[in-house]
C-alpha positions as CSV (number, residue, x, y, z in Angstrom):
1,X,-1.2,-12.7,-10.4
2,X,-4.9,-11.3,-10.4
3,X,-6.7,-11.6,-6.6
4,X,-9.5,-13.9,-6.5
5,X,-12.6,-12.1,-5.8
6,X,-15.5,-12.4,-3.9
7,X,-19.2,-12.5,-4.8
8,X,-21.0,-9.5,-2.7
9,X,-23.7,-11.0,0.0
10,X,-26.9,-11.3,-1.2
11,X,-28.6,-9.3,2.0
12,X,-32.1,-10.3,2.8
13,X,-34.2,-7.3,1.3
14,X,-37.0,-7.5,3.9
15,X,-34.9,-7.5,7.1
16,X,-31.5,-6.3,5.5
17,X,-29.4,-8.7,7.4
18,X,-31.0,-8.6,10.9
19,X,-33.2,-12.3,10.9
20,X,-33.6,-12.8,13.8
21,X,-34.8,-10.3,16.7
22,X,-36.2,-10.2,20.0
23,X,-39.4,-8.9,21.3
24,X,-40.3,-7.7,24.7
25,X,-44.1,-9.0,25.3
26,X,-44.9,-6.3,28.2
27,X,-44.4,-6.8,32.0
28,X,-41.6,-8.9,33.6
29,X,-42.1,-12.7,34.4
30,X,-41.6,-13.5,38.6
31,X,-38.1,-14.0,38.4
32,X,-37.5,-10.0,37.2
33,X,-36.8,-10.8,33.7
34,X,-38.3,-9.5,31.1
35,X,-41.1,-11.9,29.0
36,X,-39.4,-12.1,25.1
37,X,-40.2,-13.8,22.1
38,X,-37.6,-14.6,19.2
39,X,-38.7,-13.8,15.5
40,X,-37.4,-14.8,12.2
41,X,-37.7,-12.8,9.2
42,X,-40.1,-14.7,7.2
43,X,-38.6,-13.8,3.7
44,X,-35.5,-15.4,4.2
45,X,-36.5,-18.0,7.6
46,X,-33.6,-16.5,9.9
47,X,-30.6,-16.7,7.2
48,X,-29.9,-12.6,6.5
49,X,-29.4,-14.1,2.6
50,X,-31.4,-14.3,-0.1
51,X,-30.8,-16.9,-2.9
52,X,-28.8,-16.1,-6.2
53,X,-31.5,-15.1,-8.5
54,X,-31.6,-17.5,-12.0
55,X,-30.7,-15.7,-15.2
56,X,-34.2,-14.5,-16.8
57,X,-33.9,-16.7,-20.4
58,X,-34.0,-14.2,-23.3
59,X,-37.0,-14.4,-25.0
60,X,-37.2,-15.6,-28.6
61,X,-39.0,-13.7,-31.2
62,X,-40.5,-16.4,-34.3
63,X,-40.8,-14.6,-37.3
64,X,-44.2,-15.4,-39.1
């Protein structure tokens, strides 16, 4: 009986599966921590995946 098999993940291209990371601003805020900001990779808006590309139609040729 054949194994089902999987379709390989379509990893984001721009951020190759990291979306989302953390920046440090500079400097800590009065409590000791440090100031950070989260951003998304804006390619794929946080997923890590891209969408399944559509089939490119073939193009047809019209004799004249």
């Amino acid at each position: 009986m054949a194994q089902p098999t999987t379709t390989p993940a379509r990893v984001c291209s721009n951020c190759d599966g990291f979306p989302t990371v953390r920046v440090t601003l500079g400097g800590r805020d009065r409590y000791g921590n440090l100031r950070t900001i989260t951003v998304h990779c804006p390619a794929c808006h946080g997923t890590g995946t891209r969408p399944a590309r559509r089939p490119i139609p073939a193009r047809i040729e019209v004799a004249a």
